[in-house]
N, C-alpha and C positions, 0 to 999 in steps of 0.2 A: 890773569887769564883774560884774556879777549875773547868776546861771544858774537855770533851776528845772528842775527835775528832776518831769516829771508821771508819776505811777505808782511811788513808791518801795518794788518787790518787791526781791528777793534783790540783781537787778543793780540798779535804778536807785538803793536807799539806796547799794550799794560804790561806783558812779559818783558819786554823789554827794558822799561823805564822800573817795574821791580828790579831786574837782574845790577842797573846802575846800583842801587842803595848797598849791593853786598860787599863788604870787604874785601872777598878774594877773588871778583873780578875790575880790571882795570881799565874795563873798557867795553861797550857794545856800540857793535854796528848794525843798523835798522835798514832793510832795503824797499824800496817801492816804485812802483813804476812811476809815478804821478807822486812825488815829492812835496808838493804845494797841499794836498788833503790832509797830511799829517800834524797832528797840535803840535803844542810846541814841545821840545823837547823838556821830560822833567830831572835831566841832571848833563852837567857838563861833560861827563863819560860819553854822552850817547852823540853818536853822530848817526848822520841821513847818507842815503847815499841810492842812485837806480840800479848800479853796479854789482850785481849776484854774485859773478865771479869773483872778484877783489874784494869781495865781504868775505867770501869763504875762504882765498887762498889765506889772508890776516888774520882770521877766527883761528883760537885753538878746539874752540866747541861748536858748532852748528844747529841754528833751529830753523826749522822749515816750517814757517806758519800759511803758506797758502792756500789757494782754495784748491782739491783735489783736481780739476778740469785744468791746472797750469802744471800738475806734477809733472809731467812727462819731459816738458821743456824746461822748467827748472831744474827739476835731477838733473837732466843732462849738461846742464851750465855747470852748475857745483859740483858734478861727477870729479875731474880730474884735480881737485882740490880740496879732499875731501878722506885722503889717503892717511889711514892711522886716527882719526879721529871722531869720538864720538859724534851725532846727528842724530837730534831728538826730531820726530818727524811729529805736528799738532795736527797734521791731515787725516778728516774721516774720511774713513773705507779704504784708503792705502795699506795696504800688509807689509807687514815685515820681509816675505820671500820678496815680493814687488819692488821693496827698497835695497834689499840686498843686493838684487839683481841689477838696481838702476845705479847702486853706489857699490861698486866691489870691493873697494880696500878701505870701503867705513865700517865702523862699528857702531850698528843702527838702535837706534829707539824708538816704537812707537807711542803717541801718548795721547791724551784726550782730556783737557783740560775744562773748565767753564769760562764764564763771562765772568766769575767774580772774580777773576784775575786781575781785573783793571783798579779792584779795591787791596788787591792781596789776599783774598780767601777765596781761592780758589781749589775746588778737590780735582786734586790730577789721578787719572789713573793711566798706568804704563808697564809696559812689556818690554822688555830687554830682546836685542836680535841675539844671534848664535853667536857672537863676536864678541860680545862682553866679558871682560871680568869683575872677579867681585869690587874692586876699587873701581873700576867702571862704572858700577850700580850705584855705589856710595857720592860719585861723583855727580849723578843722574840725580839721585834723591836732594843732591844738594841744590844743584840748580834750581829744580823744579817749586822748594822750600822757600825759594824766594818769593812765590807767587804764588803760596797759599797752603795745603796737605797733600802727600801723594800714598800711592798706594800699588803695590807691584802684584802685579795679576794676570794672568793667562791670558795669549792673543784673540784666545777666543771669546772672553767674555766685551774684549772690547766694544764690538759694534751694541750689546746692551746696553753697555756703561754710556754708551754715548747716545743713548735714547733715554737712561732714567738721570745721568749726572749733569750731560753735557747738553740735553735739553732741558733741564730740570727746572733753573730758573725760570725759565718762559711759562712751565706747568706755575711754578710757587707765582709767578705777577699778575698769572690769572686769578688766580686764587686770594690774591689780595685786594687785587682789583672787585674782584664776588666780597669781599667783606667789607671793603671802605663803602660800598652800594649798600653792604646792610646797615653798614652805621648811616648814613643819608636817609635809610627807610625811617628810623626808628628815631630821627632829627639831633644825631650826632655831624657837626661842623664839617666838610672834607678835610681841612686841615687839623682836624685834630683826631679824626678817625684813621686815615693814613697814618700821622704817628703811632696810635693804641697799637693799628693793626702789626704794623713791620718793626714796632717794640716788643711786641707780645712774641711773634716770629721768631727775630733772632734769642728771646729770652726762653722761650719754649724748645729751641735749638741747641743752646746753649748747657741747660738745663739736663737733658737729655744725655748729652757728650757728658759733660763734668762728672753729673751723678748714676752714669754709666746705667741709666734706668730704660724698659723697656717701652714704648709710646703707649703702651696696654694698662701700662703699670703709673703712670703718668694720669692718661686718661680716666683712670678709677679711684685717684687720689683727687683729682676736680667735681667728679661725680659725685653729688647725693642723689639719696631717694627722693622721688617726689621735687627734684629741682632743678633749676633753670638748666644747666648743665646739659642733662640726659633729655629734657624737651627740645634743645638745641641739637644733641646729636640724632635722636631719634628722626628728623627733618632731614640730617645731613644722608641718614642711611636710608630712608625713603627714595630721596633723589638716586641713591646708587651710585656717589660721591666716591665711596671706593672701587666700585667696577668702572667707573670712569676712568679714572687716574690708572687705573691697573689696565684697560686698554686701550688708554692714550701711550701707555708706554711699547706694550705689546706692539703698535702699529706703528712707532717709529722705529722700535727695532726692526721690523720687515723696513721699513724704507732705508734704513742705512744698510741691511744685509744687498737690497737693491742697487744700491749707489755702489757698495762694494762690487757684485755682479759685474754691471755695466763694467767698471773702470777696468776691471781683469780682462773681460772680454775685448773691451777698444784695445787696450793695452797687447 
C-alpha cells in the first residue's frame, strides 16, 4: 500500500516517517509547498514531493494533514483522485458532512491526533464518515497504530477531544515546566530535575494504564497522614490547580467549536 501524506507540518512528516517503519505499506508520499523546510527523510520509502495531485492519484490511502484555512483548496486538488478510497482527514474543525461534501466518491475519516506522534505515542481519536465499512475501520485503526493509540468516538466529541488530547501536551509542558521551577526553588540541578520530573510523568502514566487504577486511587496510595504528600497537595488544591486545567480545557473547546463555526460559514 502506498500512503500520501498531504500537508507534511510537524504532525504529518512524524506520521509519515511512522507509516514508513510498517510492513504493509510500501511506500509514502509526503507533500509541501516549500520542500527545502522538511528534515531529512527517516526511511527510504518516503519521498517529497509539492505535487497534491500525483500524491493522491498514486496513494491507495490518503492523509490530509493541513492546516484547516488551506482545506478548501486542497480538497479541491485531491477531489478527482480520491475516488473509492479511504482519507483520513488530521484537520481541526473540518467535519465529516464538509469532507464528504468536498470529496464525493471518498470514504472519509476524520481524526485528531497529538504531537506525540513524532515519538510514536501518539493518542488518536477518530470518526469514521457514512462510507465506511467495517474492514474500512480496521484498515483506519491500522494506519493510525502506526503512530501511537487510537480510539473511535462520536463526531461530536471531537472538537473536546481536541482541546483536552490534541492540546494536552502543551497543558502537561506547562506543568512540567511549574515542577522543574519547583526542584530549582528547593536547589534541585535543572538537569537532573527535568529528568525526576518527565520520569516520574511517564512512570505515573504508565502506572495508571498497566494497573488499570483510578488517579484517586493512585493518589491515596502516595498519601500519608501527616506527610509530605498531602502538604504538597493540599498547596496544589489551594491554587485551584484542578479548576484551572478544567477551564483551560473548557476554553479551548469554545475556541475549536469557534474555528469549526467560522470555517462552515466561509465555506
Amino acid at each position: 500500500m502506498i500512503v500520501a501524506v498531504i500537508g507534511a507540518g510537524k504532525i504529518g512528516e512524524a506520521v509519515a516517517n511512522s507509516l514508513a517503519k510498517s510492513p504493509k505499506v510500501s511506500g509514502v508520499i509526503m507533500t509541501k509547498r516549500n520542500v527545502s523546510t522538511l528534515a531529512k527523510a527517516g526511511s527510504p520509502k518516503v519521498t517529497v514531493t509539492t505535487d497534491n495531485k500525483a500524491a493522491a492519484k498514486k496513494a491507495g490511502l490518503v492523509i490530509v494533514a493541513v492546516k484547516a484555512g488551506d482545506a478548501k483548496h486542497v480538497l479541491g486538488e485531491i477531489s478527482p483522485y480520491t475516488a473509492g478510497k479511504v482519507v483520513i482527514s488530521l484537520m481541526a474543525a473540518i467535519t465529516i458532512d464538509r469532507l464528504e461534501r468536498a470529496l464525493p466518491k471518498a470514504k472519509v475519516v476524520r481524526a485528531m491526533p497529538n504531537i506525540a506522534a513524532i515519538v510514536g505515542e501518539a493518542i488518536t481519536a477518530f470518526s469514521p464518515g457514512t462510507r465506511l465499512s467495517g474492514t474500512d475501520v480496521s484498515r483506519v485503526e491500522e494506519v493510525l497504530g502506526t503512530f501511537g493509540d487510537s480510539v473511535n468516538v462520536p463526531e461530536s466529541l471531537l472538537n473536546p477531544i481536541t482541546a483536552l488530547s490534541g492540546s494536552g501536551p502543551a497543558y502537561i509542558a506547562v506543568v512540567i515546566e511549574a515542577m522543574v521551577s519547583a526542584g530549582l526553588k528547593v536547589g534541585i540541578p535543572r538537569d537532573i530535575a527535568l529528568k525526576l520530573v518527565t520520569k516520574t510523568l511517564t512512570g505515573t502514566a504508565d502506572l495508571l494504564s498497566e494497573k488499570k487504577m483510578h488517579p484517586a486511587e493512585l493518589r491515596d496510595t502516595v498519601t500519608t497522614p501527616a506527610g509530605t504528600t498531602i502538604a504538597g497537595i493540599y498547596e496544589l488544591e489551594r491554587g485551584s490547580l484542578r479548576t484551572s486545567m478544567m477551564n483551560a480545557v473548557e476554553a479551548a473547546t469554545a475556541a475549536a467549536e469557534k474555528v469549526a463555526k467560522k470555517f462552515e460559514n466561509d465555506a
